[in-house]
N, C-alpha and C positions, 0 to 999 in steps of 0.2 A: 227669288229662291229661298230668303229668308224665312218666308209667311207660307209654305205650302209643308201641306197634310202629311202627316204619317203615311196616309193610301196616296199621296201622290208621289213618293218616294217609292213607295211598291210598284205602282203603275211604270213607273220612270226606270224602274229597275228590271221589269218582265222586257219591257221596248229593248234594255240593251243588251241582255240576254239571246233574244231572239233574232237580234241585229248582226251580233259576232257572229253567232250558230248559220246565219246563212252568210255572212263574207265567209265566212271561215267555208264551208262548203262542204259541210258534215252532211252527210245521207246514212239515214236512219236505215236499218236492214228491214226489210217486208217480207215477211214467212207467205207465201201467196194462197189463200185457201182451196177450198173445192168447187168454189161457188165462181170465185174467178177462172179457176182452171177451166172449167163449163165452158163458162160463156168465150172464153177463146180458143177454145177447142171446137166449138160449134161454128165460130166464123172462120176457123181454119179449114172445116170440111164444106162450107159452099164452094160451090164450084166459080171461076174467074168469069165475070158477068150477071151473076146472077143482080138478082133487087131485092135489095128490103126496103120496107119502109120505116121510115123513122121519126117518131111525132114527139115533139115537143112537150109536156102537158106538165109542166111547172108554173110556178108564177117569179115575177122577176127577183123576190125578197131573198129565195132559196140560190141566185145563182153562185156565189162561193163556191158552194158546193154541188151543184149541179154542173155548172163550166167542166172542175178536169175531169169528171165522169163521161160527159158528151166527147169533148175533145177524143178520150182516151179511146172512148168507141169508134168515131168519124175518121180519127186514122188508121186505126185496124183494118177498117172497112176499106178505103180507099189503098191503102198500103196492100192489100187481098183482091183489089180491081175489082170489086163490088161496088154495083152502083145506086145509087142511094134518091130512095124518093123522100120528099120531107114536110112533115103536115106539125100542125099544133091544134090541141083541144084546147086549150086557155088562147087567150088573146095576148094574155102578157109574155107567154113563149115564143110568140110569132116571130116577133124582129128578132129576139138572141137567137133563134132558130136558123134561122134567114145568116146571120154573119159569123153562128161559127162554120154554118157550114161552106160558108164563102173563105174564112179565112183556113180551113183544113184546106177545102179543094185549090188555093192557089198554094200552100205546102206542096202536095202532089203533081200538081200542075193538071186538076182534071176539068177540064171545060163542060158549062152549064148547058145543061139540053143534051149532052152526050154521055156522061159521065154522073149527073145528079142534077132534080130537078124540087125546087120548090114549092109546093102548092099554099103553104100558108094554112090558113085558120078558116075554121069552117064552122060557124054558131051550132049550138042541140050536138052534144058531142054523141050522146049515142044513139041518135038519128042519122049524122056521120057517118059510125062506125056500118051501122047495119045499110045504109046506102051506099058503103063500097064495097060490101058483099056483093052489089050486085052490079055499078058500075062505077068504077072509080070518075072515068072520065065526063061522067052525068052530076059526079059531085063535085069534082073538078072541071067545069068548062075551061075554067084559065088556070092560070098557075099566080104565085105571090106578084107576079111583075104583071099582069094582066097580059101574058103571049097565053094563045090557046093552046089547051090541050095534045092537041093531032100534031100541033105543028113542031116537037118535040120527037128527037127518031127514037131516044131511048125507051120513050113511052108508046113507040107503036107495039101493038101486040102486050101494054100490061092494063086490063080493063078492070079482073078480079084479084081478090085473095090467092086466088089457082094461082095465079104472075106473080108470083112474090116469094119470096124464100121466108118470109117470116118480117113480123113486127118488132121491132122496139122502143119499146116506150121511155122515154126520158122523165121520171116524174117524181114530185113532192108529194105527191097526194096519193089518192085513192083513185085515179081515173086510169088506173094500170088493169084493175079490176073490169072495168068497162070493155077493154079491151079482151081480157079473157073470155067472159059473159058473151059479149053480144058478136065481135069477131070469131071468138070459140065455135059460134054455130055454122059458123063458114070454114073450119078446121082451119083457122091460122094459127100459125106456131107463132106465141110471145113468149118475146123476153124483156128484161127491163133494167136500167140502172137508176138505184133509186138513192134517196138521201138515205142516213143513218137510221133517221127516224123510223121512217116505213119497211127495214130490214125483217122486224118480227110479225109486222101486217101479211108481209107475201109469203113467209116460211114455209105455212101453209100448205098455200099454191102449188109451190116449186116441189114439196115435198108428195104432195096427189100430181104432181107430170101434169096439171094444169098450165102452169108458168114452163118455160124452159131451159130459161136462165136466167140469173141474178147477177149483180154487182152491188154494193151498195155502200154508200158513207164514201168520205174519201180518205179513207184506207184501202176499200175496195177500189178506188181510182189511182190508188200507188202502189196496189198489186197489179193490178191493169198494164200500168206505165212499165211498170219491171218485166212484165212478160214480154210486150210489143219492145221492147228494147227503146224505149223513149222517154226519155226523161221532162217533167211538165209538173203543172200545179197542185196534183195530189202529193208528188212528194216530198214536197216545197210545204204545203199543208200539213203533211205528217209530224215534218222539222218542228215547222213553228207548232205544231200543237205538243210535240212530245217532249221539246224544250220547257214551254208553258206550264205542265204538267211538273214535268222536276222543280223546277222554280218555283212553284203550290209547296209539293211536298218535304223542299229546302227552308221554305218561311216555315212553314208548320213547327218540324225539327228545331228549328231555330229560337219559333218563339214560347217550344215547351221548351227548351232550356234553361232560357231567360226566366220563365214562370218560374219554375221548382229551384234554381238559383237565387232569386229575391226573394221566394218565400222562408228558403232556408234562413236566409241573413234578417229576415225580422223573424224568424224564430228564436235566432240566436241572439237577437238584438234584446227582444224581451226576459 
């Protein structure tokens, strides 16, 4: 303890800050936007069975923050007896694809093959997309576990984009675009929940009625959580980031004080 840094005492300092703020069990208030409002208005007006499909297209570095935006949506959905088909453009979304939607569907209790099916990762993403314009089950012959196609009831009768109540896209990137673009010609409705980052990439979109809806960053996943009445890791993230944030602008304060305080006393010293 003796021998460690100025910044390791800061670092040491932010950790216990953020440590009380979640014993302690402060929840931060989330003013919920319009953009949240959307996108769970829109899955409050599907009707009970319908399908969406819902693709993965992250990489694993972004999941922090990609997790309570998926989650946030996977139970809405299921919590709405929406059933849920599940693909990934990346490779690296595959498997977290695969076990959030394993660990929502035992939340709900909804059983695989009836309720939500996995199809997994499909190389040439937008040779994908435009091959299930035209037959899903031609680009799915199996699903992630390798059981066929047909042999799934909830997927009898969903072959196109027509079967579907709309896309959304889970993504870090730009393959949300892809989904617009080359699904667009097949008139599917997307929407998407994306990271922070990509919020001023899709404004855009949303704002030409391209896009359908948005969520994004995870504030938009602790506006999410506040409306589904479910408490989860956006706003557990908000905590710890809006603690974080004061704790910055408390050292700041602090160490201009200290500055214009020792400059005054070698002014006066001189």
């Amino acid at each position: 303890m003796k021998g460690m840094a100025g910044r390791h005492w800061v670092f040491m300092g932010l950790f216990v800050v953020v440590l009380v703020a979640m014993l302690a069990g402060f929840r931060p208030g989330v003013e919920v936007s319009g953009d949240s409002q959307r996108m769970y208005d829109y899955m409050e007006s599907l009707p009970a069975g319908s399908v969406l499909l819902v693709s993965f297209d992250h990489e694993a570095s972004s999941l922090p923050e990609i997790r309570p935006l998926a989650l946030a949506i996977l139970r809405h959905a299921f919590s709405c007896d929406l059933r849920l088909v599940g693909t990934a453009l990346l490779p690296a979304g595959t498997g977290v694809g695969y076990r959030l939607m394993q660990q929502t569907a035992r939340e709900y209790d909804k059983e695989y093959g009836m309720d939500y099916v996995y199809l997994g990762f499909k190389p040439q993403y937008i040779a994908a997309i435009l091959s299930m314009g035209q037959s899903i089950s031609k680009t799915y012959p199996e699903d992630y576990l390798g059981k066929g196609y047909g042999e799934h009831e909830m997927l009898r009768g969903v072959e196109t984009y027509d079967d579907v109540a709309g896309v959304i896209s889970i993504a870090d990137g730009s393959l949300t675009t892809h989904w617009m673009e080359y699904g667009g010609q097949y008139g599917v409705r997307v929407s998407a929940m994306v990271t922070a980052a990509m919020v001023t990439t899709y404004d855009p979109y949303l704002a030409s009625g391209q896009m359908h809806a948005m969520v994004g960053g995870l504030r938009g996943a602790a506006e999410y959580e506040s409306l589904i009445g479910i408490g989860g890791s956006g706003v557990r993230g908000m905590l710890a980031q809006s603690m974080s944030h004061l704790y910055v602008v408390l050292l700041i304060v602090v160490g201009n004080v200290v500055y214009f305080v020792s400059r005054r006393r070698r002014g006066g010293a001189a």
